[in-house]
C-alpha positions in Angstrom: 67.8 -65.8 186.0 71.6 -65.1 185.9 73.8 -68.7 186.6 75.8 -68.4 189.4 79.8 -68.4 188.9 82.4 -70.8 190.6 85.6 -72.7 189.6 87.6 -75.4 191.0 89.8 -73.9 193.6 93.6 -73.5 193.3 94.3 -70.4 191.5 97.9 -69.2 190.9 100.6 -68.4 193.5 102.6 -65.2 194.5 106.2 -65.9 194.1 106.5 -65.1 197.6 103.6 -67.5 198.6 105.8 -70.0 196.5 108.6 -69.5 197.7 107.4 -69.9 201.3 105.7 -73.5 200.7 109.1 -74.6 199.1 111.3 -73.4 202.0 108.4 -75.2 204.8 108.4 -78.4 201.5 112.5 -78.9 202.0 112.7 -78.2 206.0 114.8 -74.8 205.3 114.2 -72.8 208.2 111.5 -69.7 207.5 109.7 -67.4 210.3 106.5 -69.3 210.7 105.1 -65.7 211.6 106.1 -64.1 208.3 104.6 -67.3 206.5 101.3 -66.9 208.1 101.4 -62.8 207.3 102.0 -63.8 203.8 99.4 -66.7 203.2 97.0 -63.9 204.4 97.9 -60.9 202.3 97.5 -63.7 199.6 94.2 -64.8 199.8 93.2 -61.0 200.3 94.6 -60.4 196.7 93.1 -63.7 195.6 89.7 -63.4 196.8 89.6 -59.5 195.8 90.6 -60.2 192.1 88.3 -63.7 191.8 85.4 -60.9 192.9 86.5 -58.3 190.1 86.0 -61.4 187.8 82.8 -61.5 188.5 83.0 -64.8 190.5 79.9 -65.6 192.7 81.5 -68.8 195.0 84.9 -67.8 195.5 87.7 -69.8 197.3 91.2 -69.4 198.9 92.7 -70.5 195.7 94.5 -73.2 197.7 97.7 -70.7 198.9 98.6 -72.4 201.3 98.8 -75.7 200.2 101.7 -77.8 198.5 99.2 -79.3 196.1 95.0 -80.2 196.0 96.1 -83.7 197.1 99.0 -84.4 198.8 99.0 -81.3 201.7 97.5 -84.0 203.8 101.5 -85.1 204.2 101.7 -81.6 206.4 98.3 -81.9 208.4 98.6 -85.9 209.1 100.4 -88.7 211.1 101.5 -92.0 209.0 103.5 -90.5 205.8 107.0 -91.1 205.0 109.4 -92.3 202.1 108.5 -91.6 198.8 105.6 -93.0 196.2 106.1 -94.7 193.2 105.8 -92.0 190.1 103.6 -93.2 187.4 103.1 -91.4 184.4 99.5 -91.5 183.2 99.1 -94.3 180.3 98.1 -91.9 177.3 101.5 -90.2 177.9 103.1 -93.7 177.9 101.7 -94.0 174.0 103.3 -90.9 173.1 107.1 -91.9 174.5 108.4 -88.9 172.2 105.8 -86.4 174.0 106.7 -87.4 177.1 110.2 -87.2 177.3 109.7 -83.8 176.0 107.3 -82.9 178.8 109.4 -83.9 181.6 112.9 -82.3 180.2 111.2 -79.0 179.7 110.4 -78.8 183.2 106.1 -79.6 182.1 105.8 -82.1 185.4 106.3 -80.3 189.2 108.7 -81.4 191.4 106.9 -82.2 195.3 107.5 -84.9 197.5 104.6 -87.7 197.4 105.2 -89.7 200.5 103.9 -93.5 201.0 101.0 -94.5 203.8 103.9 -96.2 206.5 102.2 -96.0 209.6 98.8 -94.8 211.3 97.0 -92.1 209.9 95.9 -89.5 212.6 94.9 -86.0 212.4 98.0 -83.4 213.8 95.0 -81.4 214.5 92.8 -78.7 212.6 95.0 -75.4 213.4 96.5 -75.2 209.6 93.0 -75.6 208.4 91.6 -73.1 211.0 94.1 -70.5 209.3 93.1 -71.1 205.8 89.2 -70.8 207.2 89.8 -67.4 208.8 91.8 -66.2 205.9 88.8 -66.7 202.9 86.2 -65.2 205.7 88.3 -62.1 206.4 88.7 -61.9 202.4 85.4 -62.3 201.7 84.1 -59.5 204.4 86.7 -57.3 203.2 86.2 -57.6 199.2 82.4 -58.4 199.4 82.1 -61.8 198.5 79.0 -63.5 199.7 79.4 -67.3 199.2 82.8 -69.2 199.4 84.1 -72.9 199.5 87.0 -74.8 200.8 88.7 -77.6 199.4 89.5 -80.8 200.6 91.4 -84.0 199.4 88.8 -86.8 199.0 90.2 -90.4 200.9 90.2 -91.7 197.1 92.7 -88.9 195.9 94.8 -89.0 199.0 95.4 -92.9 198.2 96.1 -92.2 194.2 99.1 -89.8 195.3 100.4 -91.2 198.8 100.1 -94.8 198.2 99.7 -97.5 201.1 102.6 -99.3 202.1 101.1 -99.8 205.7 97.4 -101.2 206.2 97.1 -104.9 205.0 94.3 -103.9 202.3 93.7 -101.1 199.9 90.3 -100.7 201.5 91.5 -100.7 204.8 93.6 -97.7 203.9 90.7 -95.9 202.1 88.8 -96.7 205.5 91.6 -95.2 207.7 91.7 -92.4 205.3 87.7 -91.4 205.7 88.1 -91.7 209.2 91.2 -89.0 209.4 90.1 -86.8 207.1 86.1 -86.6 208.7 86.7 -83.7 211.2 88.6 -81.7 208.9 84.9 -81.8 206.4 83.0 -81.4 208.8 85.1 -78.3 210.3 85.0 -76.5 206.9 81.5 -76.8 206.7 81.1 -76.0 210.8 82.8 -72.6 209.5 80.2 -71.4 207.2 82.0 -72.3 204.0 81.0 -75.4 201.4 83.1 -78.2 201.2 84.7 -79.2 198.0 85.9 -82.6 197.5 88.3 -83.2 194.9 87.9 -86.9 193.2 90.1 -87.3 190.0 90.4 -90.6 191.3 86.9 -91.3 190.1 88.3 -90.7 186.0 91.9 -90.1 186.3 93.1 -93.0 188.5 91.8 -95.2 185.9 94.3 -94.6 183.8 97.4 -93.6 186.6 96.9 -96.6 189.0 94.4 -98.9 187.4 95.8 -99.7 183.9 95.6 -103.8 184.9 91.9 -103.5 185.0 88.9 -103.7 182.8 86.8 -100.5 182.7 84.3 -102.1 184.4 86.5 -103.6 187.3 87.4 -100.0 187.3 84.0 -98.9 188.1 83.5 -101.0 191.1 86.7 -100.1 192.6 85.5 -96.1 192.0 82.5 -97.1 194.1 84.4 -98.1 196.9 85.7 -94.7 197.1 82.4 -93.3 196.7 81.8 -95.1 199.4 84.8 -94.3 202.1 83.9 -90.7 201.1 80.2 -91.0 201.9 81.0 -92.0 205.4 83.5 -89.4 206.1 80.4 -87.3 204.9 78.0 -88.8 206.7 77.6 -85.9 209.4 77.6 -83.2 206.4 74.7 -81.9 204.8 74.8 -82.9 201.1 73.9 -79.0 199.7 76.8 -77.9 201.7 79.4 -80.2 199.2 80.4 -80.0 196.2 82.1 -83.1 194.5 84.8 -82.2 191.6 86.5 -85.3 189.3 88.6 -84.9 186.3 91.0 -87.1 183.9 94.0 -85.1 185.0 94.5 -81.5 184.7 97.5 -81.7 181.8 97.8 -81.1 177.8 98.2 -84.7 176.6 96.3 -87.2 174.3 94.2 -88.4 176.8 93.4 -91.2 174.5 93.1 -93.4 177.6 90.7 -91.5 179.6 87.7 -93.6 181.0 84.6 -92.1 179.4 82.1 -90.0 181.1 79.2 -92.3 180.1 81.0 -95.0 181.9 81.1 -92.9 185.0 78.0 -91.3 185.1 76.2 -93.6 187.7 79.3 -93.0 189.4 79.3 -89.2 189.4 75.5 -89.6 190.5 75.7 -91.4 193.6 78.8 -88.9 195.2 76.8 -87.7 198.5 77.1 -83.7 197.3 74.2 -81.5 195.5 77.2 -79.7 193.5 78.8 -81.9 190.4 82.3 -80.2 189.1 83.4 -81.7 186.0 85.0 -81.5 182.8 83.2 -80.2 179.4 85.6 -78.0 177.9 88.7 -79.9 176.7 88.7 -81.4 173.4 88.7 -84.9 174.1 85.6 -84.3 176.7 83.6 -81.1 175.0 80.7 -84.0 173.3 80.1 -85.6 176.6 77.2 -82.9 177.6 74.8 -85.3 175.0 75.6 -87.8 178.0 73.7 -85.8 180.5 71.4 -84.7 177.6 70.9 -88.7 177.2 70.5 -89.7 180.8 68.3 -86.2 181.9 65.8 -89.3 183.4 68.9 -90.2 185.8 69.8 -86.9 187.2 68.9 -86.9 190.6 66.3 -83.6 191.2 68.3 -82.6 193.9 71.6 -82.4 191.9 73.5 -79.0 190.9 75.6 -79.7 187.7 78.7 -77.3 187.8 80.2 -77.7 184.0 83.7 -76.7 183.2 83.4 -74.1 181.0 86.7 -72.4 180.5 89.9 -75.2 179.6 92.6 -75.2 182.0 95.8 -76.2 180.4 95.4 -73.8 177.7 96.1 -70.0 177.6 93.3 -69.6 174.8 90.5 -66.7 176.3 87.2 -68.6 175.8 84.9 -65.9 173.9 81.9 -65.2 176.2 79.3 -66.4 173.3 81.5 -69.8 173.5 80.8 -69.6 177.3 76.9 -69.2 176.9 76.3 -71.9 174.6 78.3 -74.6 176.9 76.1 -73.5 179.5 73.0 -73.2 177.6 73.3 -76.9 176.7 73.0 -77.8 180.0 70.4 -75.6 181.4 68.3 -77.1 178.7 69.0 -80.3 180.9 68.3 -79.6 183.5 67.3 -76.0 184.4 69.3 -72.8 184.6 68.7 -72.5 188.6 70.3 -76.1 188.7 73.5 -75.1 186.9 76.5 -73.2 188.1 79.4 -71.9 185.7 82.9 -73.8 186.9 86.5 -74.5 184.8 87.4 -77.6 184.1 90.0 -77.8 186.8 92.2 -75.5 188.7 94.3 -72.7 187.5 97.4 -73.3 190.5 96.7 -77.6 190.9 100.4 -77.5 192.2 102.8 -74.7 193.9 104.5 -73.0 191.3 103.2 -74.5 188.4 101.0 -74.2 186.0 100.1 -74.1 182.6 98.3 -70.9 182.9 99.7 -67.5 182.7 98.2 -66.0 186.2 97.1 -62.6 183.9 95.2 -65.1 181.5 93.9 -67.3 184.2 92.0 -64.5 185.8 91.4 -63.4 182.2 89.1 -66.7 181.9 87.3 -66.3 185.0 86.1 -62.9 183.5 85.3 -64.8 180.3 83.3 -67.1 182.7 81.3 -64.6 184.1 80.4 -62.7 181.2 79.3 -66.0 179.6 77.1 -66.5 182.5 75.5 -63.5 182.1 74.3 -63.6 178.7 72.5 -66.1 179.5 69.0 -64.5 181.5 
């Protein structure tokens, strides 16, 4: 049995794509009918080289969006102002590192509005656009299966902070309620739904800092939580669930380990399980799953990261197969799928990844995947 093939979602940008989002980002005036042409001839190319990887579950790569997180800004009532910028902690222990991150240009440069007023949907037409753009792709380039992202109410409250409902959780609940439709719409389509959750890991050490690890845990539930009811009308094999410690070279010497998130990860309403295996300060943690195969839900899906993300090595195919072998000994190769860590285009026009090599490691991917039979 051949493992299926999948990553995270964004994938680089065209500098025309770019240049596009950055024009709409700044309120510079653009033809809105030029923009929509372009977004479309985008995922064409997208989708049509993500096949020629040999990728199985394709997606839009996320053209049209700002960033995985904060589009909601676009699509939703209630934003305005600016967020407070915190740099993760482990960058904070490395003061040298970090200055000479941020005056090399290393951090992107997008506004992050604050909660100040009701969240309401603006409607589902910009999603509607993105939907008919991956299902023409995938007709005209052959792909059978593809998925959609979507920010998580946890993520959206990590980047666009609340400076409006009288409680955190109040927010979170506002946030589920908003962002309910626009699930249930992707899934409506035909398409999966992918959730993106790095605040289940990375918000630990971004937004949580004045907490114990296990006060952390409890206040990742509550997200787990806000997302399960904005889920609650979706059918769980039709989501995937990806989290992360942050998608950035750095120490990462703070990151919140998977063992301590595990039960977490495990109680996300979604048969699919994105996460990370392949960066060096997270490549051991497959003996965690190895350790807890008793508490691995039958019906789950785990969806490793076998190809790094913030570095341009290729992964060598025999690398590719033994990541994924280790967890197929789990748990069974028809209940793993092949992923990346995290995406290849996270933000517009930015990205650690040289767009060449990122499709370079998709191949690797898939070539790995298929050694294994």
């Amino acid at each position: 049995m051949t493992i299926e093939t999948t990553h995270v979602g964004s994938l680089p940008r065209t500098q025309e794509v770019v240049d596009f989002i950055f024009a709409r980002e700044r309120g510079e005036p653009y033809d809105a009918g030029e923009f929509d042409a372009a977004m479309t001839r985008a995922v064409s190319d997208t989708v049509k080289k993500q096949v020629e990887a040999g990728i199985d579950i394709v997606s839009d790569g996320e053209t049209s969006k700002i960033s995985y997180a904060t589009y909601v800004k676009d699509r939703y009532t209630g934003f305005g102002g600016d967020s407070p910028r915190n740099a993760p902690a482990d960058l904070k222990l490395f003061p040298s590192f970090l200055e000479r991150i941020a005056s090399s240009g290393g951090t992107p440069q997008y506004a992050r509005p604050m909660c100040v007023g009701e969240v309401r949907s603006k409607g589902q037409g910009e999603l509607e656009k993105d939907i008919a753009n991956l299902k023409a792709a995938m007709a005209e380039h052959g792909a059978k299966r593809g998925f959609m992202n979507a920010a998580s109410p946890g993520v959206i409250s990590l980047f666009l902070q609340n400076d409006f409902y009288k409680t955190r959780e109040a927010y979170l609940a506002a946030l589920a309620d908003a962002m309910k439709a626009e699930y249930e719409t992707i899934v409506a389509s035909g398409l999966d739904l992918q959730l993106d959750c790095p605040d289940l890991a990375l918000s630990r050490h971004m937004l949580f800092t004045d907490l114990d690890d296990d006060e952390f845990v409890k206040v990742a539930q509550t997200h787990v939580e806000a997302l399960a009811y904005a889920l609650s009308d979706v059918p769980a094999e039709k989501v995937r669930v990806h989290i992360c410690w942050g998608n950035y070279e750095g120490p990462h010497v703070c990151d919140i380990s998977m063992e301590q998130m595990f039960d977490t990860l495990m109680s996300v309403p979604a048969r699919f399980l994105l996460f990370e295996t392949s960066n060096p300060r997270h490549g051991h943690e497959w003996e965690v799953f190895r350790d807890r195969k008793a508490d691995i839900p039958d019906d789950k899906v785990l969806v490793p990261g076998v190809v790094d993300t913030t570095t341009n090595f290729v992964e060598h195919p025999r690398l590719v197969a033994q990541r994924l072998q280790r967890f197929a000994d789990i748990v069974g190769a028809d209940r793993v799928v092949a992923g990346s860590d995290c995406g290849f285009g996270t933000f517009a026009g930015f990205g650690a990844i040289d767009p060449a090599i990122a499709y370079a490691k998709l191949a690797a991917l898939s070539e790995g995947a298929r050694l294994l039979k």
